[in-house]
N, C-alpha and C positions, 0 to 999 in steps of 0.2 A: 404571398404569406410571409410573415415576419419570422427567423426561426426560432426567435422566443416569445412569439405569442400564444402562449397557451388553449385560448378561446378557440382557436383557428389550426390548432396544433393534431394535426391525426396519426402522427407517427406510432408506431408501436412502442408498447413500454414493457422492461423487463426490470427485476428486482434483483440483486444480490445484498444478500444481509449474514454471512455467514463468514466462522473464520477459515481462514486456510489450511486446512489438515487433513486429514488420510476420512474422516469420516461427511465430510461435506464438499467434498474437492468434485465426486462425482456429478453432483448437482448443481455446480457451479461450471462446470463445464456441459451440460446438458443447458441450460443457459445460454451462454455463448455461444455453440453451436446451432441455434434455433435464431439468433439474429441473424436477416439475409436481405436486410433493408434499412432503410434512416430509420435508427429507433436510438428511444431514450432509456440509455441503464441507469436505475439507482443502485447504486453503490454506498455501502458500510461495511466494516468488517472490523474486528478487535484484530485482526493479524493472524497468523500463522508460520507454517514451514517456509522456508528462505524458496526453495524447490518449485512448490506451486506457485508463489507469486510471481516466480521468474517465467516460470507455463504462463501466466495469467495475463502478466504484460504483455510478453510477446503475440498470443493470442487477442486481446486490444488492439494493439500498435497495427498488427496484422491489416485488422478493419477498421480502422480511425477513423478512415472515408465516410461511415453513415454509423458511428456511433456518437452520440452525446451521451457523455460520462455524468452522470450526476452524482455528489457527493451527499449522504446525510446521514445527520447521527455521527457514531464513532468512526475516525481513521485512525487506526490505531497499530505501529509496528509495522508489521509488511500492508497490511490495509493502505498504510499513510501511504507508505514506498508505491504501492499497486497505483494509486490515486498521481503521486508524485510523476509517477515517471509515466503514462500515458501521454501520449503527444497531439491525439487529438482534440477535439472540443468539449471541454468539461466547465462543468458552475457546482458554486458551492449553497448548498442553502442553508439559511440563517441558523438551527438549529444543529450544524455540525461544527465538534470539535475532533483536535488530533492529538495525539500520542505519540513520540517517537522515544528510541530507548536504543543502544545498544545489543546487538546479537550476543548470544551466546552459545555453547556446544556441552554435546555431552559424552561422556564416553561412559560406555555399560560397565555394569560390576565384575565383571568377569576380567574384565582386561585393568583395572585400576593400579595394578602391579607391571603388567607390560603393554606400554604404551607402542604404538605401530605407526609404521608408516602413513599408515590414513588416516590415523589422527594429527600426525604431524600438520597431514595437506587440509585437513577439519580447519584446527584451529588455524593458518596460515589465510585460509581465507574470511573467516569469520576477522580476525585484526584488518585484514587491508578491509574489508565491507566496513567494519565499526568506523576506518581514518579515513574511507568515504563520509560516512554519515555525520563525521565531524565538521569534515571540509565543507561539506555542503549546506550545513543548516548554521554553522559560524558566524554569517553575518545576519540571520534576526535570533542568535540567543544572545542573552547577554553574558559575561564572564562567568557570572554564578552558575549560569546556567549550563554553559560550555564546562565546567568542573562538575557539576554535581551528574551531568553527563557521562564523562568518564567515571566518575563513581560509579556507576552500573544504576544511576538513576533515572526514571522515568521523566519525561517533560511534557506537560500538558499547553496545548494552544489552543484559545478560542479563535473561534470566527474571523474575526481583523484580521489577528495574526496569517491564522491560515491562507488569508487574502493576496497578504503582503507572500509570503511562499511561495502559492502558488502561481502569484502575478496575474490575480483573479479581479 
């Protein structure tokens, strides 16, 4: 059997279409926990908490050995990053675009006045993750693009592009 041929194809398939955050993390890991053989995940997400996607990959990477990543629809933010950084066998399909953007951080109302030592280490990681996501997507933006990026702009990439990224 070919392992992309579909016709011929029995592996099990699972779904994730949700973003990463405190109210769909749960289900998203009951997912993952439930592949225990070559199966095929779809994969979308508009992105989420920096936290879970870091759970998300690592739980991936973990079993790359019998996952097939499939991308569709939106990679968007940590979505994209979640998709990016899997190391095992992933395809993209036709109708999926991506999103990347720059991180940001918050700090609650309470504390606006005195700023703490954990926001210090907040924001300190948030800059070095953002001058990753520079370094790394630099060679397919163009200049405009690399600027309106640090502008705290979003950037959209279809299909090709996404191709060209992911070395697809």
């Amino acid at each position: 059997m070919k392992k992309n041929d579909s016709k011929n194809d029995n592996r099990p398939i699972r779904f994730i279409k949700d973003t990463l955050d405190d109210d769909k993390i749960e289900n998203i890991f009951e997912i993952l926990s439930s592949i225990d053989s070559d199966t095929i995940l779809y994969f979308s997400s508009q992105g989420g908490l920096d936290t879970y996607a870091e759970l998300i990959i690592e739980i991936l990477n973990k079993n790359s050995n019998f996952i097939e990543l499939v991308a569709y629809g939106p990679l968007s933010s940590n979505g994209f990053e979640v998709f990016e950084r899997f190391k095992g066998r992933k395809r993209l399909m036709p109708t999926t675009f991506g999103m990347i953007h720059l991180g940001d951080f918050q700090i609650s109302a309470r504390k606006i006045n005195d700023t703490t030592y954990q926001d210090f280490i907040l924001k300190k990681f948030v800059d070095e993750k953002n001058e990753e996501i520079i370094k790394k997507y630099t060679p397919y933006l163009s200049t405009e693009e690399i600027d309106s990026l640090r502008k705290g702009n979003d950037i959209w990439l279809d299909y090709e592009r996404l191709k060209k990224i992911f070395k697809l």
